[in-house]
N, C-alpha and C positions, 0 to 999 in steps of 0.2 A: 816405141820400145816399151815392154810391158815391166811389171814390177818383179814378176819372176829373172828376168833380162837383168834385171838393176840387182836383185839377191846375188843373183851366180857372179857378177861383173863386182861387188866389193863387198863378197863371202868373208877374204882374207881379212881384211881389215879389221885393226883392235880397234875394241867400244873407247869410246873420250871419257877422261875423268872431266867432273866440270870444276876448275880450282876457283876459290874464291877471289871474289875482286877486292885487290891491296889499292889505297890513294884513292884521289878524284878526281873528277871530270872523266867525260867517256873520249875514246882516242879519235882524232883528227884522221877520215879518212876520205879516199875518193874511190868510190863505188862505178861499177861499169853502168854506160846508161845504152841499154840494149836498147831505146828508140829512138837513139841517138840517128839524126840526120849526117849524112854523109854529102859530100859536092857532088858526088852522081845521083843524089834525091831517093837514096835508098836509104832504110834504116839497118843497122846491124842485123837483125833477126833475119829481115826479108829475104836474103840471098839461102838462111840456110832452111831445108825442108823441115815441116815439122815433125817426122818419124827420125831423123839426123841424131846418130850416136852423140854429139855435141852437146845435146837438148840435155841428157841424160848429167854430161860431165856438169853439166852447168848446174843441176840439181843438187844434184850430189857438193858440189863446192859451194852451194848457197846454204847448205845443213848442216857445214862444218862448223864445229864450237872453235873461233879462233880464240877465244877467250885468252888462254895464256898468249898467244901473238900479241894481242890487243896490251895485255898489260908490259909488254917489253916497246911500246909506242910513248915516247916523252911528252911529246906535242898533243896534248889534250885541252878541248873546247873547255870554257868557266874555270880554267886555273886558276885558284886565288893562290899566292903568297901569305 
């Protein structure tokens, strides 16, 4: 899927403000692990082809500012009191 493919597929979409980050420590999280081995000895990715519209969503959600997500996350690494 080319880049033109990705404009037309999230044309609609409003631009991110970026809000600034309130408190400390960065949020507690668990990240997908696409080499992630599986009991059948495949990894995640392997099954899906690499021209696969998936490819595309997966970009696109890896370039999302969650930033305001992140700061509504209690459970933060180096919390001092």
């Amino acid at each position: 899927m080319g880049s033109s493919e990705a404009a037309v597929l999230f044309e609609a979409l409003p631009e991110q403000a970026t809000p600034e980050r309130v408190g400390g420590g960065l949020p507690r999280l668990r990240y997908a692990e696409r080499s992630q081995i599986e009991w059948r000895s495949l990894s995640v990715d392997e099954p899906v082809p690499d021209r696969h519209c998936v490819r595309l969503v997966w970009r696109f959600v890896k370039g999302l500012d969650l930033t305001m997500l992140f700061q509504t996350i209690k459970a933060v690494s180096r919390h001092r009191k």
